[in-house]
C-alpha positions in Angstrom: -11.8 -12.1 4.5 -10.3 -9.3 2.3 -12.1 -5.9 2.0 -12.2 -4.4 -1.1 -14.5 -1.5 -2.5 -15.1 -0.7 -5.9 -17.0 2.4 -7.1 -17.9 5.5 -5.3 -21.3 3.7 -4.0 -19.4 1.0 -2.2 -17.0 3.9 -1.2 -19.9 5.8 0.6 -21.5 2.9 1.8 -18.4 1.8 4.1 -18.2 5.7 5.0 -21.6 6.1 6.6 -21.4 2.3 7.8 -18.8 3.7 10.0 -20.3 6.7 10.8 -18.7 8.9 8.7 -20.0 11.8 6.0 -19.4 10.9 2.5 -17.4 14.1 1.3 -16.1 14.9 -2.0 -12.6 15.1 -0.5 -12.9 11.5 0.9 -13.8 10.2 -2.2 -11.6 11.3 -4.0 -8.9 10.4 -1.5 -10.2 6.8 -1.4 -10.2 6.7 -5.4 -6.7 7.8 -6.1 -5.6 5.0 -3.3 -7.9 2.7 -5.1 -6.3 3.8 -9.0 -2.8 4.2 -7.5 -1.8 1.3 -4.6 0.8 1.4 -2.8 1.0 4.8 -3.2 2.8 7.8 -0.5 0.7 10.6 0.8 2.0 13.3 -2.1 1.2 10.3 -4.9 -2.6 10.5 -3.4 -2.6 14.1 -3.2 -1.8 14.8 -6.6 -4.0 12.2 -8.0 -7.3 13.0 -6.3 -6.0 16.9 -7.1 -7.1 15.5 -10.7 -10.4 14.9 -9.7 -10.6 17.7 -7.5 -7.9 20.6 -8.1 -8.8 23.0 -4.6 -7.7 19.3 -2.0 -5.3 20.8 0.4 -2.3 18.8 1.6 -3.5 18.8 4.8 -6.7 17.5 4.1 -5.3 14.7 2.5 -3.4 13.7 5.8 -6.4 14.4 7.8 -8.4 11.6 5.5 -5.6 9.4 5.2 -5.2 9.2 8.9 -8.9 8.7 9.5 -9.8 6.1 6.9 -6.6 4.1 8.4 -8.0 4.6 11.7 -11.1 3.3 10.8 -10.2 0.6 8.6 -10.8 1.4 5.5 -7.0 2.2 4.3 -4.4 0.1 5.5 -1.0 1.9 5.9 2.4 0.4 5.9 6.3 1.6 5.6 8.8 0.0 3.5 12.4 0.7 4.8 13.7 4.0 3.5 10.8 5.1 2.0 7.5 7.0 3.3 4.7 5.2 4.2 2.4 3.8 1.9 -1.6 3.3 1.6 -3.6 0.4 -0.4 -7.3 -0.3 0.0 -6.8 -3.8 0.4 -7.6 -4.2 4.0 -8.9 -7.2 6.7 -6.3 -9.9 5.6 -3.1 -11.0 6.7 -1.1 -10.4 3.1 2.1 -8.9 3.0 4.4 -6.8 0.5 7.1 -7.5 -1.5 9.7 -4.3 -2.3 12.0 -4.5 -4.9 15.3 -2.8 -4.0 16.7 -1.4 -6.7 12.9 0.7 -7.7 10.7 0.6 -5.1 8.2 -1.6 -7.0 5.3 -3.2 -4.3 3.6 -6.2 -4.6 1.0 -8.0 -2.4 1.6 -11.5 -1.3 -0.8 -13.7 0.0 -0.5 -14.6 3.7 2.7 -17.1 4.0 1.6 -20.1 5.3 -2.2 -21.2 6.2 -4.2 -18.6 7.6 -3.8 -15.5 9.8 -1.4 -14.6 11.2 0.4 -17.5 9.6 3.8 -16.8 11.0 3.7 -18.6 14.7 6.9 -17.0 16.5 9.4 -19.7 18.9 9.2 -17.4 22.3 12.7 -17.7 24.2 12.2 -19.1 27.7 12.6 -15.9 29.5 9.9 -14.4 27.5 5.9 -13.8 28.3 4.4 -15.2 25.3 1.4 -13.1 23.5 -1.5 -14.0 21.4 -0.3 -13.0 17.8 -3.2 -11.6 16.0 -1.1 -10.6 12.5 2.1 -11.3 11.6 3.5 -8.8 9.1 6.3 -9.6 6.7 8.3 -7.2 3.8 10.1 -9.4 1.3 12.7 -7.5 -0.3 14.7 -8.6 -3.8 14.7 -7.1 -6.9 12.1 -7.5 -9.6 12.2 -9.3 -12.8 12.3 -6.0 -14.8 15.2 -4.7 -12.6 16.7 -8.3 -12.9 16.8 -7.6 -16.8 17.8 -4.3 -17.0 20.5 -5.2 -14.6 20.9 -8.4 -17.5 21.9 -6.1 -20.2 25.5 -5.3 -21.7 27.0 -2.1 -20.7 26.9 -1.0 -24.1 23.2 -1.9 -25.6 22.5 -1.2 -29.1 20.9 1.4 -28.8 23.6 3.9 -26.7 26.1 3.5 -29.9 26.8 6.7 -30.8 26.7 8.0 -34.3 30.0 8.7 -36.3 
């Protein structure tokens, strides 16, 4: 079942269901996650700095850590890149990461159900229970596919005489 919160309410809500005060500064964390997914740390920080100009950097670290610990943010790390939060939290879907701009995207879990990948163990290995199987797609979007598309000399380069 996916998690997803809209509204401050919801937000505070899922705080104090986990035991947690509701705070100004982790609302406005959890907003600028929830306006901006797929976002790094400094994204967040300078979007809930919109809503609330005197949030430290630190704080936002401090929150980010906390609502990942708890559940409430899921956090992930692209290659080359820093990591990432979303709000969309307790399902198995996975990101896609476009390689020429960074774009994200969420897919839906690959096959069936969680943690639809089921791994072939070698036979000197000591099997585990696989609870989620996480998987990055990486390509190039269809925007970067266009741009990419276009003569080296578009229309609108010419240069006036």
């Amino acid at each position: 079942m996916t998690e997803h919160f809209d509204g401050q309410e919801a937000w505070a809500a899922a705080l104090r269901a986990h035991g947690r005060r509701v705070t100004k500064q982790r609302l406005a964390v959890l907003a600028a996650v929830e306006r901006h997914p797929h976002s790094p740390a400094e994204s967040i920080l300078a979007a809930a700095r919109a809503e609330l100009p005197e949030l430290t950097a630190q704080s936002v670290y401090v929150v980010l850590g906390d609502l990942t610990d708890l559940h409430m943010l899921r956090r992930f790390e692209p290659p080359h890149s820093p990591a990432l939060y979303e709000t969309r939290v307790g399902d198995n879907h996975h990101h896609a990461i476009c390689v020429s701009c960074g774009r994200v995207e969420d897919v839906d879990c690959a096959v069936g159900h969680a943690p639809c990948l089921t791994p072939h163990w070698n036979p000197n290995a000591k099997p585990m229970t696989i609870q989620i199987a996480d998987v990055m797609y990486q390509g190039i979007c269809q925007d970067c596919q266009q741009a990419q598309q276009l003569p080296p000399h578009s229309p609108s380069q010419k240069k006036e005489k």
